[in-house]
VOGU-3710 file (C-alpha; in Angstrom, 3 decimals, decimal comma):
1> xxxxxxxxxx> 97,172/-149,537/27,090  100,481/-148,932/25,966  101,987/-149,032/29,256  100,331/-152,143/30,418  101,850/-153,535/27,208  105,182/-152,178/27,732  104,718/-153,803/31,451  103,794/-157,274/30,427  106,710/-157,518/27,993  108,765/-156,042/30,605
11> xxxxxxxxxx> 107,699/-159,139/33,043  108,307/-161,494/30,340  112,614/-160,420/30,181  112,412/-160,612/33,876  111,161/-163,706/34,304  113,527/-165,103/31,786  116,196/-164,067/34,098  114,713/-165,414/36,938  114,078/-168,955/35,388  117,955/-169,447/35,809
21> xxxxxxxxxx> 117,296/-169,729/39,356  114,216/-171,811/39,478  115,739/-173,885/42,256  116,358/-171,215/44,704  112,878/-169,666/43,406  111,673/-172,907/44,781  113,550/-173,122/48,069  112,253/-169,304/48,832  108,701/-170,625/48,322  108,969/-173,355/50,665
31> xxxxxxxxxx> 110,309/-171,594/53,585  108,100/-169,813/53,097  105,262/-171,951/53,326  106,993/-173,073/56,336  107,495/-169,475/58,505  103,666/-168,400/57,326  102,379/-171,850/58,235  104,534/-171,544/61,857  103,178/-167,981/62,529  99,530/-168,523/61,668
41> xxxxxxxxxx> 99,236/-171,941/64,252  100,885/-169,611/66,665  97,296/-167,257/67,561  95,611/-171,311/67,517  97,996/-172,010/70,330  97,242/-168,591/71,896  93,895/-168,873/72,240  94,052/-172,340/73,697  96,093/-170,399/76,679  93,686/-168,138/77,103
51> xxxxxxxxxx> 90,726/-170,709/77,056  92,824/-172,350/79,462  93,415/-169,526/81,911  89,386/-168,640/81,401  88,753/-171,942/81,996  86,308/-172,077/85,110  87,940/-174,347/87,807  91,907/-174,394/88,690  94,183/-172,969/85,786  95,409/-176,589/84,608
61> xxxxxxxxxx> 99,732/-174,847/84,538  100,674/-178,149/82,908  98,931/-177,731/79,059  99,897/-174,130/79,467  103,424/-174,589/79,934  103,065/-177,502/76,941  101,785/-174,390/74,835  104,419/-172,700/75,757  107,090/-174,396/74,890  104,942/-175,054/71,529
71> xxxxxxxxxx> 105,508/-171,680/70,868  108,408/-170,760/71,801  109,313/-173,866/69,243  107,512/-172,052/66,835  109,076/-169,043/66,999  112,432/-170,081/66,364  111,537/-172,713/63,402  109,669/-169,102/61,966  112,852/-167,170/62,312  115,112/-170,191/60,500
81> xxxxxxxxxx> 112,756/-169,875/57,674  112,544/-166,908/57,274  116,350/-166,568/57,191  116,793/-169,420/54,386  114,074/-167,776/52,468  116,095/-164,061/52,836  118,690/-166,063/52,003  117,195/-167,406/48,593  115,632/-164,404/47,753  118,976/-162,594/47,972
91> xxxxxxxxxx> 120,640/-164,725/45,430  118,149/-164,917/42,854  118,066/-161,273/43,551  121,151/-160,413/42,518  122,371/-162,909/40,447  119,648/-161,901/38,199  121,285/-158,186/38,605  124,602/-159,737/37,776  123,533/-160,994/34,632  121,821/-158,317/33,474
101> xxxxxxxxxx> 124,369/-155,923/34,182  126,480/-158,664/32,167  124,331/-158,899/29,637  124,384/-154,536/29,322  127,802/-153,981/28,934  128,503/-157,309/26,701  125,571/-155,279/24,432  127,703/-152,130/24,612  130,864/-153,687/23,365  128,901/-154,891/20,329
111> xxxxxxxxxx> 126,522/-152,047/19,772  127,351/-149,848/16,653  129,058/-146,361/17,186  126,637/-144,923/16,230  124,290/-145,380/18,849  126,801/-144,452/21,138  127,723/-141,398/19,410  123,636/-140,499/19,518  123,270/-141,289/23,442  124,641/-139,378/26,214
121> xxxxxxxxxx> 127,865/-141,499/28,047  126,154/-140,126/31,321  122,933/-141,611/30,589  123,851/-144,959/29,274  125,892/-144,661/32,960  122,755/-144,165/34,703  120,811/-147,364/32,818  123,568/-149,653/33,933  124,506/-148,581/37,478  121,198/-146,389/38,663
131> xxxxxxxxxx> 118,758/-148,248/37,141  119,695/-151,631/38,022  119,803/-150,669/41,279  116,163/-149,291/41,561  115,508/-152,699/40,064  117,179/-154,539/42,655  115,906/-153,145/45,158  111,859/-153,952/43,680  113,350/-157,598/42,907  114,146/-158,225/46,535
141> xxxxxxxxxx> 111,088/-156,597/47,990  109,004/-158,513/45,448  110,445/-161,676/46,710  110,491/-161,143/50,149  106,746/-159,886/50,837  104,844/-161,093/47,733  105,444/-164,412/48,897  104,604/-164,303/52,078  102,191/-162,605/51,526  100,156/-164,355/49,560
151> xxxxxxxxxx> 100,529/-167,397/51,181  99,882/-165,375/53,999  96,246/-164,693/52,984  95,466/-168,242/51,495  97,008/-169,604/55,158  94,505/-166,911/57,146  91,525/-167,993/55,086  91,986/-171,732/55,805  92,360/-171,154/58,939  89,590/-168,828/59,830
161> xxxxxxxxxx> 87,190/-171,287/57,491  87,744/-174,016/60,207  87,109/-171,724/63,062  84,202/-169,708/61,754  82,780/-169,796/58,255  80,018/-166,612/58,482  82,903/-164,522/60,032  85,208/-165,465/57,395  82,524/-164,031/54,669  82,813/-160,601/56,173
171> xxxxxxxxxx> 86,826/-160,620/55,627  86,208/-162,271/51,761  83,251/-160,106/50,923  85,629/-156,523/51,906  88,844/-158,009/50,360  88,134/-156,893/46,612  87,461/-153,106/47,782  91,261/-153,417/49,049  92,494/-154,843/46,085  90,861/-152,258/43,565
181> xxxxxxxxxx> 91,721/-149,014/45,687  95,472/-150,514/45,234  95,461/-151,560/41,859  93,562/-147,815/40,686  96,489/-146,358/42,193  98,958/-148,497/41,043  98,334/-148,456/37,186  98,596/-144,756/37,107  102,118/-144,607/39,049  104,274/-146,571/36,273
191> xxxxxxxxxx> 103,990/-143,670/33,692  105,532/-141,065/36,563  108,524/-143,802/38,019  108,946/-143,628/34,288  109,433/-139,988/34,325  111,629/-139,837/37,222  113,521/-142,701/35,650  114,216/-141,369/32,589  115,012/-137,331/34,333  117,527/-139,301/37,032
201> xxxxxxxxxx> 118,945/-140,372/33,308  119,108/-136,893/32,225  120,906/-135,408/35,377  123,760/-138,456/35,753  124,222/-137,102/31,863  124,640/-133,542/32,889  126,719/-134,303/35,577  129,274/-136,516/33,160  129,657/-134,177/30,855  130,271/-131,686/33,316
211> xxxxxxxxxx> 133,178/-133,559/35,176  134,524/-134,705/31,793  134,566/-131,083/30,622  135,359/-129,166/33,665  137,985/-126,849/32,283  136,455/-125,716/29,514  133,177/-125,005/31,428  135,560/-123,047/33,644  137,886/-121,685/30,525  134,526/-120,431/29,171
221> xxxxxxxxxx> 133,380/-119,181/32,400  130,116/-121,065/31,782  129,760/-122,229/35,241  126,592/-120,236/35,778  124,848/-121,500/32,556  125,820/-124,873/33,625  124,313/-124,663/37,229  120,615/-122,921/35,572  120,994/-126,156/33,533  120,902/-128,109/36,351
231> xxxxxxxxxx> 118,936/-126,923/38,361  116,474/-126,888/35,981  116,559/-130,807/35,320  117,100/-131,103/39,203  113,616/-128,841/39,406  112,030/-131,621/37,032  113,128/-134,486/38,638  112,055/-133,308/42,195  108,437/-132,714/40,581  108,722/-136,110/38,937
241> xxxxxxxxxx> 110,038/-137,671/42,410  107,762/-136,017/44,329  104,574/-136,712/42,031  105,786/-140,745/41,724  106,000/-141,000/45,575  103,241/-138,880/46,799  100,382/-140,871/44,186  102,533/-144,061/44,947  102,261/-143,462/49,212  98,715/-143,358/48,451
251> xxxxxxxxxx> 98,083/-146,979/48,330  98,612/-148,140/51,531  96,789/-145,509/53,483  93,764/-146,239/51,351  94,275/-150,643/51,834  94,432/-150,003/55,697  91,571/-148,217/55,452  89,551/-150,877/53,933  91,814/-153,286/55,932  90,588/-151,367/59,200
261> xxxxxxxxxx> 86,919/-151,447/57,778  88,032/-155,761/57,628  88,754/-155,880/61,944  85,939/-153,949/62,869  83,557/-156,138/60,948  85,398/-159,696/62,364  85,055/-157,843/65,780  81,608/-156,738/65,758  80,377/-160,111/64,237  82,495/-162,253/66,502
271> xxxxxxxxxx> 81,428/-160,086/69,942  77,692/-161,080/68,877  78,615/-164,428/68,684  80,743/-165,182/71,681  78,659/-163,194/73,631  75,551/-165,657/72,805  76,747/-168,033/74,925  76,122/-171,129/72,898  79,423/-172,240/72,518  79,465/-171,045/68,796
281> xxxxxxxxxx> 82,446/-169,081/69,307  84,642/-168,712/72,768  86,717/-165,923/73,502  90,105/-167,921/72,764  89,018/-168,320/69,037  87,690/-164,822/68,898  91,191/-163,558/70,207  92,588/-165,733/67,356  90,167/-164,644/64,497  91,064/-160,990/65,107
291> xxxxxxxxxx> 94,677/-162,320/65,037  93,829/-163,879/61,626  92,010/-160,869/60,460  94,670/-158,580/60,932  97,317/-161,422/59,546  94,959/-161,362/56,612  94,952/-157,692/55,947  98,604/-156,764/56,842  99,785/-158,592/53,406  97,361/-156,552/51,499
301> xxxxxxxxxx> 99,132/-153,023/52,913  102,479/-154,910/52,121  101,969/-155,988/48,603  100,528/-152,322/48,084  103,845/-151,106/49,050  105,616/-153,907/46,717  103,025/-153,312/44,264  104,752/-149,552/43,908  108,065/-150,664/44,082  107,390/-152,974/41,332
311> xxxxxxxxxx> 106,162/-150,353/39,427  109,546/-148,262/39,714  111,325/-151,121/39,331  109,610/-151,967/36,033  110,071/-148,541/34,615  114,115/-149,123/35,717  113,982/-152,404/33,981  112,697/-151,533/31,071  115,561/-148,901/30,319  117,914/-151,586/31,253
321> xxxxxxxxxx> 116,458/-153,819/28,858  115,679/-151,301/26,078  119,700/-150,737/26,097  119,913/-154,689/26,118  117,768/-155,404/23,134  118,826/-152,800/21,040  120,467/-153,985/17,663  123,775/-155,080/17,689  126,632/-154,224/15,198  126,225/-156,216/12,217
331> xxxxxxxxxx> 126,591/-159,651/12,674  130,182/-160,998/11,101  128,757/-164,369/8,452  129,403/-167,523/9,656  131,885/-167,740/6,107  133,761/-164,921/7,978  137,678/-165,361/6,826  140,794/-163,877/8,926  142,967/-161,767/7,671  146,331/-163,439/6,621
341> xxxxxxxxxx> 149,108/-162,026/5,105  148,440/-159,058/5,396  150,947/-156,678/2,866  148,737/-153,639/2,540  146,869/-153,742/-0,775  143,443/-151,250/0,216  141,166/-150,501/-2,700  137,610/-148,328/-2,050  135,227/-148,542/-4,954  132,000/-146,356/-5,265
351> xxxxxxxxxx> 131,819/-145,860/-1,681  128,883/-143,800/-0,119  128,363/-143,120/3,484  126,354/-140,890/5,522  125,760/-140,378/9,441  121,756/-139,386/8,528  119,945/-140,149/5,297  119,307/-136,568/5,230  122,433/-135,394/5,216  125,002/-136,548/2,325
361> xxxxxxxxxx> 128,302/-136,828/3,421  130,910/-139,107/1,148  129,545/-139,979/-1,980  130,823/-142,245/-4,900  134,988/-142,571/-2,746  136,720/-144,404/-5,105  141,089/-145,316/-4,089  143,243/-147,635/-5,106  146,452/-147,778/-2,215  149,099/-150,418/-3,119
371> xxxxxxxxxx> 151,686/-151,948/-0,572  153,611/-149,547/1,420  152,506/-146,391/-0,132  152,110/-143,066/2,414  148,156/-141,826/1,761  147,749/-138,315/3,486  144,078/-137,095/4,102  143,755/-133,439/4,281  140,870/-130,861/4,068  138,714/-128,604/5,891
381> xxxxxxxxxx> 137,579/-129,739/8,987  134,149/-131,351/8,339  135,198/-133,026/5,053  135,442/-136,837/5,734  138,613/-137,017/6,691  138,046/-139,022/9,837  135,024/-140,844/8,694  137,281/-142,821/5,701  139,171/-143,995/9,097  136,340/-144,921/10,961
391> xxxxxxxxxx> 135,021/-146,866/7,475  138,539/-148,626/6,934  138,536/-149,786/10,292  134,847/-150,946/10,435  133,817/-148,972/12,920  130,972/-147,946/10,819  129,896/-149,496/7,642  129,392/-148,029/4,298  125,632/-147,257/2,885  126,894/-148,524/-0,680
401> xxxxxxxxxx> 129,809/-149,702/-2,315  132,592/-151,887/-0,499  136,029/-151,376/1,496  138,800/-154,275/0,375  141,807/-155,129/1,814  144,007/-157,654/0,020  140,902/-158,041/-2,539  138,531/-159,278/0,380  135,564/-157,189/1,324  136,143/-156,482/5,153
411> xxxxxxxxxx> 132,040/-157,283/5,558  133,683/-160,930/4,699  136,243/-160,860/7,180  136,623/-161,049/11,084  136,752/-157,730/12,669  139,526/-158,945/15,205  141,300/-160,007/12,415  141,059/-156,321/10,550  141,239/-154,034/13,423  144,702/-156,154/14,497
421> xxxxxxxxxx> 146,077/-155,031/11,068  146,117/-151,542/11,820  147,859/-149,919/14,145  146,011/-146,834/15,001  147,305/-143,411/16,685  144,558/-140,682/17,280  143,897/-137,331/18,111  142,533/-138,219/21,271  144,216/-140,774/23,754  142,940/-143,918/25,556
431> xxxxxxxxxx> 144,770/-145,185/28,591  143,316/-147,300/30,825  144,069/-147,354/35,226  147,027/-149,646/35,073  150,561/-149,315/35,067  153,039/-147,964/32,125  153,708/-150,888/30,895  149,977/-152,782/31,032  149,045/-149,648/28,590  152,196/-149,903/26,711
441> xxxxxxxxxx> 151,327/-154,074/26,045  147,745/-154,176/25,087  148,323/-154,989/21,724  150,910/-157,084/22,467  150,790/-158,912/25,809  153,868/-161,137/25,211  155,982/-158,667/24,715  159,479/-158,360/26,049  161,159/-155,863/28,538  163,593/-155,520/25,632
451> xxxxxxxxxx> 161,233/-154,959/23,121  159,125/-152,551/25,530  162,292/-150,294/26,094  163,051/-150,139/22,351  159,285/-149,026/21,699  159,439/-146,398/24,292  162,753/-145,261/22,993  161,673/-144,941/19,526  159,056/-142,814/20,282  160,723/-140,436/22,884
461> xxxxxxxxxx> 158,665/-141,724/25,850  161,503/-143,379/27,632  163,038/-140,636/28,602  160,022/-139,421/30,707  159,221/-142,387/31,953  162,008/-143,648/33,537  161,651/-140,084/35,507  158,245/-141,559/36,833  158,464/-142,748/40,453  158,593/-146,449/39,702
471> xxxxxxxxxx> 159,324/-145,971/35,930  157,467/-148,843/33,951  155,521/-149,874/36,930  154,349/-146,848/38,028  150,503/-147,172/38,244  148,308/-144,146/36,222  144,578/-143,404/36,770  141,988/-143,965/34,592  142,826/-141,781/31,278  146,084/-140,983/32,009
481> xxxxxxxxxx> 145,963/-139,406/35,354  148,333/-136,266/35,935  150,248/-137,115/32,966  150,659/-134,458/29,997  148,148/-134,859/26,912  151,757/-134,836/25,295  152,986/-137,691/27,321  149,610/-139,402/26,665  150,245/-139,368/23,262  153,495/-140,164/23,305
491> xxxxxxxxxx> 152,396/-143,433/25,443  149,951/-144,290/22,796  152,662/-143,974/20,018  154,719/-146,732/21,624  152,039/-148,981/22,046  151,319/-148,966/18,589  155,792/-148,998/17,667  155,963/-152,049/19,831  153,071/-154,223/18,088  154,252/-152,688/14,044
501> xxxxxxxxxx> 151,225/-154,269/12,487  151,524/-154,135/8,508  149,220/-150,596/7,762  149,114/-147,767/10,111  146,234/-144,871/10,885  148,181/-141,739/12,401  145,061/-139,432/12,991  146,693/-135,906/13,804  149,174/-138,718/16,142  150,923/-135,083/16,680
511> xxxxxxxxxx> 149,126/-132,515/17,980  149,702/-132,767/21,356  153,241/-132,624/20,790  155,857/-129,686/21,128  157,969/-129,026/17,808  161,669/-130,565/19,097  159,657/-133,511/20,046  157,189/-133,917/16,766  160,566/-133,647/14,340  162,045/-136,366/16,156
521> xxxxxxxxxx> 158,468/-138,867/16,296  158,305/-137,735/12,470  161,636/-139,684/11,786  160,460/-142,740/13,768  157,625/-142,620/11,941  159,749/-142,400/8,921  161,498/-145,502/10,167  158,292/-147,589/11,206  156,419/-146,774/8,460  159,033/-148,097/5,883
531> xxxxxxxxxx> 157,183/-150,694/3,928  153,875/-150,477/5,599  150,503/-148,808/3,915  149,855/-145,665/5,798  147,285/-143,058/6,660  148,125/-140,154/7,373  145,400/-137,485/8,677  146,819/-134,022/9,440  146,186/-130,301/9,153  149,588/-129,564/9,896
541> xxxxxxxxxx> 150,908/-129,917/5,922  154,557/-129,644/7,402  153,804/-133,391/8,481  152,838/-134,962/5,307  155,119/-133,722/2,576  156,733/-136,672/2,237  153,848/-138,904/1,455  153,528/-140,485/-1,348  149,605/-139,391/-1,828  147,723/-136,971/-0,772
551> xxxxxxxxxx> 144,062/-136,243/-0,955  142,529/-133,146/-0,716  139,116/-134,117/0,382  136,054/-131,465/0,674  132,551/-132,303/1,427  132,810/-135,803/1,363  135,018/-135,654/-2,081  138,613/-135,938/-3,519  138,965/-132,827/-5,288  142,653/-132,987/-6,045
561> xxxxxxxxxx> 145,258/-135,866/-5,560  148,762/-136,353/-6,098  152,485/-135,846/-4,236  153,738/-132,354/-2,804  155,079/-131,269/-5,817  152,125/-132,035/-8,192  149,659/-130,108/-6,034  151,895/-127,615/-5,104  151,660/-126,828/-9,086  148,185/-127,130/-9,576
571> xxxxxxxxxx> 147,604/-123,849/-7,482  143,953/-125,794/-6,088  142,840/-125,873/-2,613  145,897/-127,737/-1,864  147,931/-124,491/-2,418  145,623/-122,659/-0,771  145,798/-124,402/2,359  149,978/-124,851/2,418  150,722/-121,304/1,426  147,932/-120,372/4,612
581> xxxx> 150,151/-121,915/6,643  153,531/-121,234/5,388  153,363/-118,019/3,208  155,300/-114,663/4,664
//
C-alpha cells in the first residue's frame, strides 16, 4: 500500500514536469495515431492482394500493382511518423531531465549544511547523475511504446470488429488474463528497482570517498578493508540487480504466453469459418485477422517490458525527487535588509546551538566584539571553535538566542549581503578548474591586473606563480590540481587580500604553511587586518598573541577570556595549552 502510494505521488511530480511540454506531448500522440493507423490498413491492403491472386479467373495485375503502390505509400508515410513522433518524444524526454536535474542542484545550493553534512557526497552524486539517467531512459521508452501501443490495440479492435465480430470476442475475452499476469508481476518489482536503486547509491558513495581519500586509505594501508567493503555492497547490489531483473523478465514471457493462447484461438475460429464456404470469412481477411491478432498482442508484450522500466524508473525518480523536495535553508523574510556600512560591531547574546537535540554543544554564548578588535578562538579540538564560524556566517542557524552585526539580527538580513562582509580563509581550500587568476577574482570579478599582482604579492603567492607555465593564466584542475596544499592556501589568502571586506574569519588560514612563509603571511595579516573585526581560529598560540581577545572555549563554553598577558597570569587552561607548546 505504501508503495503504490509512494508511486502515485511519484506520477503526480512527473507529470508536472511533463505538462511543460504539452505541445510536443500532443504532436507525439498524433503521429502516432498516424504511423499505427498507416500500419494497421496495411494487412487490409494485403489481403485484398491475396484475394486478388486467389481470385478464380485471370490474376487482374492492374488492382494489384494499385495495392502496391498503396503500400509502398504507406510504408514511407509510417516511417515519417514515426520519426516526428521519436522526435517529440525525445524532447519532452529530456527536457524534462534537464529540468529536473536543474531543479536538483538549484535545491542543493539552498539546502542547509546540515543535510549535506548527514548524506554521503557520493550518494547525492548518484541521485543526480545515475538516477536521472535510469529515469530517462523509462521516460523515453514510456513514450515511445505506451503510445503506440495503446493506440495500437484500440486501432486492432476497430478493425477486426468490422471484419469479424465473434472472432474479435475470442481476442477481448483472453486480453484481461494478459493484463493481470503483467500487472501481478509488476507491482511486486518496484520495491526491488528500489533496492538496487538505493545499493547503486551506496556503491557511487564508496567509490567517492575512496578516490577523495586515496592516500590515506593507502597511508593506512587499508586497501584490503576497503575492497571487503566493496565487495560486499557490490555482492548486494548484484543480488538486488539480479532479483529486480530476473522477477521483472518475467512479464513478458508470461503476456506472450497468453498472447500465443490469443493467435491460436483467432486461427482455429477463423479456419472453421473460412473453411465453411459461405462467404463469412475469405482467406484474404483471415490472413489479415491473424495480422491484427498478433498487432493486437505484440503491444501487450511491449508495455510489459515498459511497464518494468517504469517501475525502475519510478524508484530512480523518486530519489531524485525526494532530494528535490527536501526543505530548503530557511527562507530569508521578504523585510530582509542588506548589509550597509558595514564597520564591524558583532554582539552574540544567549546563544545555544546544537548539531542533535541529544547532544548539547554551545550553550548560553554570550560576546560583545567592537570595531576592529582581533577575537582569537582557541580550545581543544571538539569545543565549538568552528561552529561560532559556521553560526556568524549563517551557515547554520542558532537553536536560541540571536547573532547581530551592526545591531541587526543576521535572520533579518540578506545572506549575500552577510557572507560578502567576511572574508573567510579556512583550513581546507576550495579552488575551482579555472585559471589563477579566475580563482584569484571570485570575490571580486572587476578587479584589476594591478590590484591582482598586489594581492598575490602580499600574500607570498606571486612569487610561485609567476614560476607557473603561463603564470596568471595557467589553467588548474578541479581543487587545485598538482599544486601544493601550501600553494592552495596561499591562493586562497589572496583571494580574500584582494576583495579586504570589513571583518575577516582566518580558520587555522596557516597550517599548510612552512614557518619562513607563515611569519611573513602573519605580517600581511597584520597589515590587512588593521581596522577590520577579526577571527582568529588557531591551535598554533604562536599565531594569536597579538590579538586583542582571546577565548578559551571548552565544551561549547568560554571558560577564560582576555589578552596574552592576562591569561598567561591566570595559570587556567590557557596556560596549560601555551606552556604545552612552548615550555623546555
Amino acid at each position: 500500500m505504501k508503495n503504490k502510494k509512494s508511486q502515485l505521488q511519484t506520477m503526480k511530480k512527473v507529470l508536472t514536469y511533463i505538462r511543460s511540454y504539452r505541445i510536443f506531448l500532443v504532436l507525439s500522440l498524433i503521429f502516432a495515431i498516424v504511423a499505427v493507423a498507416s500500419t494497421l490498413y496495411f494487412p487490409v491492403l494485403t489481403g485484398q492482394v491475396i484475394d486478388h491472386i486467389l481470385a478464380p479467373g485471370q490474376v487482374d495485375f492492374a488492382i494489384i500493382m494499385d495495392l502496391l503502390w498503396k503500400m509502398g505509400l504507406l510504408i514511407l508515410v509510417t516511417a515519417l511518423a514515426q520519426w516526428l513522433m521519436n522526435v517529440c518524444n525525445n524532447k519532452i524526454t529530456y527536457e524534462v531531465v534537464q529540468d529536473v536535474r536543474r531543479e536538483a542542484f538549484a535545491k542543493i545550493e539552498i539546502l542547509p549544511l546540515k543535510f549535506i553534512d548527514a548524506h554521503s557526497h557520493g550518494e547525492l552524486v548518484s541521485r543526480v547523475i545515475a538516477d536521472v539517467d535510469q529515469f530517462a531512459d523509462g521516460l523515453l521508452m514510456g513514450f515511445s511504446q505506451l503510445f503506440t501501443g495503446v493506440i495500437t490495440i484500440l486501432g486492432t479492435l476497430l478493425f477486426m470488429i468490422s471484419i469479424n465480430v465473434r472472432i474479435t470476442l475470442v481476442v477481448v475475452l483472453v486480453t484481461p488474463v494478459s493484463l493481470f499476469v503483467a500487472s501481478f508481476i509488476a507491482r511486486r518489482t518496484f520495491s526491488m528497482f528500489m533496492l538496487q536503486s538505493t545499493t547503486r547509491g551506496e556503491q557511487t558513495a564508496l567509490i567517492n570517498e575512496m578516490i577523495e581519500n586515496q592516500k590515506v586509505v593507502q597511508a593506512f594501508s587499508k586497501e584490503k578493508d576497503v575492497m571487503e567493503k566493496f565487495d560486499e555492497i557490490n555482492g548486494r547490489l548484484e543480488r538486488a540487480s539480479l532479483r529486480a531483473t530476473f522477477f521483472s523478465s518475467l512479464t513478458n514471457p508470461g503476456t506472450r504466453f497468453v498472447n500465443s493462447l490469443v493467435y491460436t484461438g483467432v486461427a482455429l475460429v477463423g479456419a472453421f469459418l473460412a473453411m465453411a464456404g459461405n462467404g463469412v470469412l475469405t482467406v484474404g481477411q483471415l490472413s489479415c485477422f491473424l495480422s491484427y491478432a498478433n498487432q493486437y498482442t505484440k503491444p501487450f508484450n511491449e508495455i510489459s517490458g515498459v511497464v518494468t522500466e517504469l517501475q525502475n524508473a519510478l524508484a530512480c525518480a523518486e530519489r531524485i525527487f525526494d532530494l528535490i523536495m527536501e526543505e530548503p535553508q530557511t527562507p530569508e523574510p521578504e523585510s530582509a535588509e542588506t548589509l550597509a556600512d558595514v564597520k564591524g560591531n558583532v554582539n552574540l547574546e544567549h546563544v545555544y546551538f546544537s548539531y542533535s537535540p541529544d547532544k548539547k554543544l554551545i550553550e548560553d554564548f554570550n560576546l560583545d566584539i567592537k570595531p576592529g578588535q582581533r577575537v582569537a578562538i582557541v580550545g581543544p579540538t571538539g569545543c565549538g571553535k568552528t561552529t561560532i564560524i559556521n553560526l556568524l556566517m549563517r551557515f547554520y542557524d542558532v537553536d536560541h538566542g540571536s547573532i547581530q552585526v551592526e545591531g541587526q539580527d543576521i535572520r533579518a538580513v540578506t545572506r549575500k549581503s552577510l557572507r560578502e562582509s567576511y572574508g573567510m580563509v579556512l583550513q581546507e581550500t576550495w579552488l575551482k578548474a579555472g585559471s589563477i587568476r579566475e580563482n584569484l577574482i571570485m570575490g571580486k570579478p572587476d578587479a584589476t591586473d594591478e590590484e591582482i599582482l598586489a594581492a598575490a604579492k602580499a600574500s607570498h603567492a606571486h612569487s610561485f606563480i609567476k614560476r607557473l607555465p603561463d603564470g596568471y593564466d595557467t589553467v588548474i584542475g578541479e581543487e587545485g590540481g598538482s599544486l601544493s596544499v601550501g600553494q592552495k592556501q596561499l591562493l586562497c589568502i589572496a583571494r580574500v587580500m584582494l576583495c579586504l571586506p570589513p571583518m575577516l574569519i582566518l580558520d587555522e588560514a596557516t597550517s599548510s604553511i612552512d614557518t619562513r612563509t607563515e611569519m611573513k603571511i602573519q605580517n600581511a595579516f597584520a597589515k590587512m587586518m588593521e581596522g577590520r573585526t577579526s577571527f582568529i581560529v588557531a591551535h598554533r598560540l604562536s599565531t594569536i598573541q597579538e590579538a586583542d581577545i582571546i577565548l578559551v572555549m571548552k565544551d561549547g563554553h568560554i571558560l577564560e577570556q582576555g589578552n596574552h598577558e592576562e591569561l598567561l597570569k591566570q595559570g587556567g587552561l590557557y596556560s596549560e595549552l601555551y606552556n604545552s607548546q612552548f615550555a623546555v
